[in-house]
N, C-alpha and C positions, 0 to 999 in steps of 0.2 A: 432358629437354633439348629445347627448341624449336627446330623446324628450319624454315626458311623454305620454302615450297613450292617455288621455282624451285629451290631445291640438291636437294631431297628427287625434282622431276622429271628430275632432271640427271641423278643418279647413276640411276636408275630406269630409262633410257632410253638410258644409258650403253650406245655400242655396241662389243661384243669383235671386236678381229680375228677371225677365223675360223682362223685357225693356231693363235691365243691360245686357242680352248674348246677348239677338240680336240686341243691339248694335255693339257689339265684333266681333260678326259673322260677322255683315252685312260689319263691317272697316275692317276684314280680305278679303271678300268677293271682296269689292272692290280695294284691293290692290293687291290681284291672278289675278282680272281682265286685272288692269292695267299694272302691272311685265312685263318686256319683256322679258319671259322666255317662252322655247317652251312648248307643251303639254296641250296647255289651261289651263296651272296654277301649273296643278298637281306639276312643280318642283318650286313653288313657298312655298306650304307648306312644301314638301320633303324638302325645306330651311329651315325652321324653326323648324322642328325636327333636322337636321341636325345640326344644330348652337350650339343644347340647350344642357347642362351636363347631360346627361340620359345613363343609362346602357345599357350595352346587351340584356336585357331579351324587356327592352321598347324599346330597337329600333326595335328590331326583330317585335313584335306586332305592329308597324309601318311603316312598310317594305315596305308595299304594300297597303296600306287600300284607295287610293285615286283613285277616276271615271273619273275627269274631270269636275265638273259640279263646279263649285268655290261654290257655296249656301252648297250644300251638304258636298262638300269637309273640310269645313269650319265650320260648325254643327259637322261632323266625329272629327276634329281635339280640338274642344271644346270638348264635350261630354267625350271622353277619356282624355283630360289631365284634366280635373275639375274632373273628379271620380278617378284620381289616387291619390289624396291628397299630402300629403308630398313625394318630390323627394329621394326615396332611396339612389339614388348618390350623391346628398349634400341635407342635411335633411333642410339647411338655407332658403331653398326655396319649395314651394310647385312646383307639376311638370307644371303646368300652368302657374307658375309665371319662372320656367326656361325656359322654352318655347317664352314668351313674353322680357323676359329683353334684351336677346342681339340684338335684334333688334333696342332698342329705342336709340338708337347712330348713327343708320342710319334713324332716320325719320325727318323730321323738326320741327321745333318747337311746333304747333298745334296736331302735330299725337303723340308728344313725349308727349305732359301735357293730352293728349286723354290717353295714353296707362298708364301713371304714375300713373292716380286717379283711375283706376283699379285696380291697385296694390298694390295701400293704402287702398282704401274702402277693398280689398276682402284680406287685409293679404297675399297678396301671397307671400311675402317676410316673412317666419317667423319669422327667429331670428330677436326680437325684436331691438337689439342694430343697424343691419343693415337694417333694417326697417326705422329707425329714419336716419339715414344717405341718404337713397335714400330720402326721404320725405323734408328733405333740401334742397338734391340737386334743385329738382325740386318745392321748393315753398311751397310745400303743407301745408297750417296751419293745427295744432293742435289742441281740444279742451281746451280751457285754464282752469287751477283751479280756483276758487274762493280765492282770496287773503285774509290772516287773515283781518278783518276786522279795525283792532286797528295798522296797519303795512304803513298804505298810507298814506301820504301827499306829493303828486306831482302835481308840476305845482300851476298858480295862487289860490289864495284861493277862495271860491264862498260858497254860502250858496244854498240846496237843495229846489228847489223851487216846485218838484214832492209830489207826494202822502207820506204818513208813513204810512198807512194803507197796514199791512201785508198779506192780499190776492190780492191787486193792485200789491205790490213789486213782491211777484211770478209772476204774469204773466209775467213783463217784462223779464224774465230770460227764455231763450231757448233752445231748447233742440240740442246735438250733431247733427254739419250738417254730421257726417261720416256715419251718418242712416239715411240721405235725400239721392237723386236722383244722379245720377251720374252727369247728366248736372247742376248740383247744384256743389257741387266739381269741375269739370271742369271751371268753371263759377271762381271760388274762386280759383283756380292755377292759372288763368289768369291774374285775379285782382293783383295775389302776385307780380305776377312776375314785377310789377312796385315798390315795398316796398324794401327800403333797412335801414339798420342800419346807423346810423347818427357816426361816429366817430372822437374826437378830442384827436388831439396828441397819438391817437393810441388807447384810452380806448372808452369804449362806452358811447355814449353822451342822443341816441334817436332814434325814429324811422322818416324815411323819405316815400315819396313815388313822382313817376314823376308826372306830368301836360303836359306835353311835350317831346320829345325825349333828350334833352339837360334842363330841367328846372328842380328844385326838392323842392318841399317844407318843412316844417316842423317848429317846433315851435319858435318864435324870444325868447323865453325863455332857451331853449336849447342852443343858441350860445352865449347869455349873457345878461345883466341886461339894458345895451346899448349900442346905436349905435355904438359910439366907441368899446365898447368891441368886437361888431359882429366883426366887420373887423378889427379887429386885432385877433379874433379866426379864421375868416376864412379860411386864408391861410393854417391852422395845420387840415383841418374839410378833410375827407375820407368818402366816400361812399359805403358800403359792400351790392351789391347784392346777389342773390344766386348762385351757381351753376349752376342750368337749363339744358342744354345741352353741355354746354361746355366743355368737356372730359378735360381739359388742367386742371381745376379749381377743388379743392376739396371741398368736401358734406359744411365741418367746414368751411371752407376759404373763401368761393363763389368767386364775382367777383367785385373788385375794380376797381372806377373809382377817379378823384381826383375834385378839382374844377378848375373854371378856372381860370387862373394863371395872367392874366389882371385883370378880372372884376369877381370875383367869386360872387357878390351879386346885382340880377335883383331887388332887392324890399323888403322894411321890414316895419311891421308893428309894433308898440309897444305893449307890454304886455296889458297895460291898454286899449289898444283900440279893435285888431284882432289878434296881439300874432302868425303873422307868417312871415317866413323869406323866399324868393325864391332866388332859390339858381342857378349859372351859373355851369353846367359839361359838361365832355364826354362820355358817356354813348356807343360811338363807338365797342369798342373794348368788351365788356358785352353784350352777346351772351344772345339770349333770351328774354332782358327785353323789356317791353312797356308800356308806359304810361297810366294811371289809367281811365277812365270814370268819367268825372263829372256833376254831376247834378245841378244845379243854384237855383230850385226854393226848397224850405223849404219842409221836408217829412212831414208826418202825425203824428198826436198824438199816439201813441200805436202802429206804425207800425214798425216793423222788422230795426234793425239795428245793424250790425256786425264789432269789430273794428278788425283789423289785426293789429300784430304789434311783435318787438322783446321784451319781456317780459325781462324784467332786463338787456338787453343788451347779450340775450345770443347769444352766434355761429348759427348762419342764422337757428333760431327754430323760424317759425311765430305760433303765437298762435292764435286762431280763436275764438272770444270774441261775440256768441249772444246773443244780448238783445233787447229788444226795446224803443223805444224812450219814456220818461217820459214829458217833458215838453218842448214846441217850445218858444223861447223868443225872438221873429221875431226884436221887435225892437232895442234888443242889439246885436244881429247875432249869436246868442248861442242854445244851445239844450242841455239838460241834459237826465240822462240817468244810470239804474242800469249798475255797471261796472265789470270784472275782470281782470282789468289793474294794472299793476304794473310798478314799473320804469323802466326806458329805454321805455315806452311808449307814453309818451309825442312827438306828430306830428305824430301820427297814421291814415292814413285811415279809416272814419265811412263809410262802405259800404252800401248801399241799399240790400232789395233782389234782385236786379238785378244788383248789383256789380256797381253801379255808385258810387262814396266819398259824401254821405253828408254833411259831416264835417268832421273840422282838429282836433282830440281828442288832450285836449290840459292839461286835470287838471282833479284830481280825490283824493278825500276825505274820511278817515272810518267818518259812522254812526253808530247809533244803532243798524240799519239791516243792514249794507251790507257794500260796497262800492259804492258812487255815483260820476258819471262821467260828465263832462263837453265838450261839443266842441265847435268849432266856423264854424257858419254853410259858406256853402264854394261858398254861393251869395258874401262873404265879398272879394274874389280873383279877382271875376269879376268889384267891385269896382275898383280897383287898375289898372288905365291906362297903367302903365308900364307892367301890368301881362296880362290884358287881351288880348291885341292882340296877345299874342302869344297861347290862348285856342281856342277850339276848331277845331284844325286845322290851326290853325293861323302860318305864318311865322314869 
């Protein structure tokens, strides 16, 4: 693969936050620790040179460079493979990020989405095309584009009840989380990994996300206009989570779950009312997923809110949608909100900055500035006897 010198100086020179490596460090540090391998660790990294595609000339300079002391050992093993930039042996990878990937097959779930958002934030996966593949596998949303403005009408209709005033509408528009904090990114792999794509009869319908290990929400407009129709679409409705760690599953495919075959539908509420469907599955055999964080009580005016979601129903790409909240409408159970959501969005996760769903994003409109969004804020699940006892832990 040819790579043009300026990208290959880029990522080369690429500089880490300093909270960002000695993170790195300190999870390498504590995994030489724990390795039950002899030598106080030393053949713990000698493993992971060992594992990685590197040439002759880099293994040789890696021959022997290791004390024993895991902290140091660990510092020596960063320092050199972040200043080697791009991998001369496959250029598709920087040498830091060959170094890192074949291990995350043997980590479990939390070490694997630890080591992933690494990989995304810092490019270490060059080729872009295979970049976006790992980035699936494992959840990680995207910055989304801003949708043409004249291009939207999904989900119920609703009139914009926020600001028009064009230095109000900036602020609610946010800036790329892949240049916030790493435990920001990690925080938001997590959150995904409960989001999957809503499919009916095989095409893509929406997006969903869990409440519970077996429950899954998403919009009662997405399975039909009513009741009747729900359950009679349900039995055809598919559930596409990601990849994650499941070696078996690929990056595009992720991992299917079905509904349940007795009773696929715990709860539904009409358009005109709450405009959500909860949904019965198996989510057993889908390696990685876990249920979302929910918050009950109503966010703030102007605070931070991010929706996840499959942007036109593409192959397991989450798009990562910050904005913040325009207007609370406590007494209809709504929150609006500048959007760049697109179809296949409808029953999105509104996440907090602390990744809790404040609302189920359910409708979105062009204006004259933008695109405006709607959700239904998610005190309205807790209404619902038949939903509640199974949150928060609930059996």
């Amino acid at each position: 693969m040819n790579m043009d010198l300026s990208i290959r100086d880029l990522i080369k020179n690429m500089e880490w936050k300093h909270n960002d490596k000695e993170e790195l460090i300190d999870f390498w540090r504590a995994k030489a620790i724990r390795a039950a391998l002899p030598h106080r660790g030393i053949a713990f990294f000698r493993s992971l040179v060992d594992s990685a595609e590197l040439n002759d000339d880099f293994r040789a300079e890696m021959a022997n460079p290791f004390v024993g002391d895991a902290n140091v050992d660990a510092r020596t093993l960063f320092v050199w493979a972040q200043g080697k930039g791009v991998n001369p042996e496959n250029p598709k990878y920087t040498t830091l990020g060959s170094i890192m990937l074949p291990t995350i097959s043997s980590l479990g779930v939390d070490d694997a989405r630890f080591t992933a958002a690494f990989i995304v934030k810092y490019k270490l996966i060059v080729d872009p095309e295979e970049r976006r593949r790992f980035a699936a596998r494992f959840q990680v949303p995207v910055i989304g584009e801003a949708p043409a403005a004249s291009d939207i009408a999904v989900g119920p209709d609703f009139s914009w009840s926020g600001s028009n005033d064009e230095l109000q509408l900036q602020k609610l528009f946010r800036p790329d989380p892949l240049d916030w904090d790493i435990g920001f990114l990690i925080r938001a792999i997590t959150a995904a990994s409960g989001v999957c794509r809503i499919e009916i009869n095989g095409a893509p319908g929406g997006t969903g996300f869990l409440i519970a290990p077996n429950l899954v929400v998403t919009n009662y407009h997405v399975l039909g206009k009513t009741d009747a129709e729900i359950d009679a679409t349900a039995p055809n409705v598919k559930l596409r989570f990601g990849a994650l760690t499941n070696e078996a599953a690929q990056e595009d495919v992720g991992q299917l779950a079905a509904l349940d075959a007795a009773s696929p539908v715990l709860s539904k509420s009409p358009v005109e009312k709450h405009d959500f469907v909860v949904l019965r599955t198996d989510t057993s055999k889908c390696k990685g997923t876990k249920p979302v964080t929910l918050q009950k009580t109503a966010p703030a005016q102007d605070s931070n809110l991010s929706v996840i979601h499959h942007s036109g129903g593409q192959a397991m790409r989450l798009q990562f949608s910050p904005t913040g909240v325009s207007t609370i409408m406590q007494q209809q159970g709504k929150l609006q909100y500048a959007s760049r959501t697109t179809g296949g969005s409808s029953g999105s996760p509104c996440f907090n900055d602390d990744f809790a769903v404040i609302a189920i994003h359910h409708a979105a409109r062009s204006t004259l500035w933008g695109v405006a969004g709607e959700g239904i804020l998610i005190s309205a699940l807790y209404e619902d006897e038949q939903v509640k006892q199974y949150l928060d832990g609930g059996q």
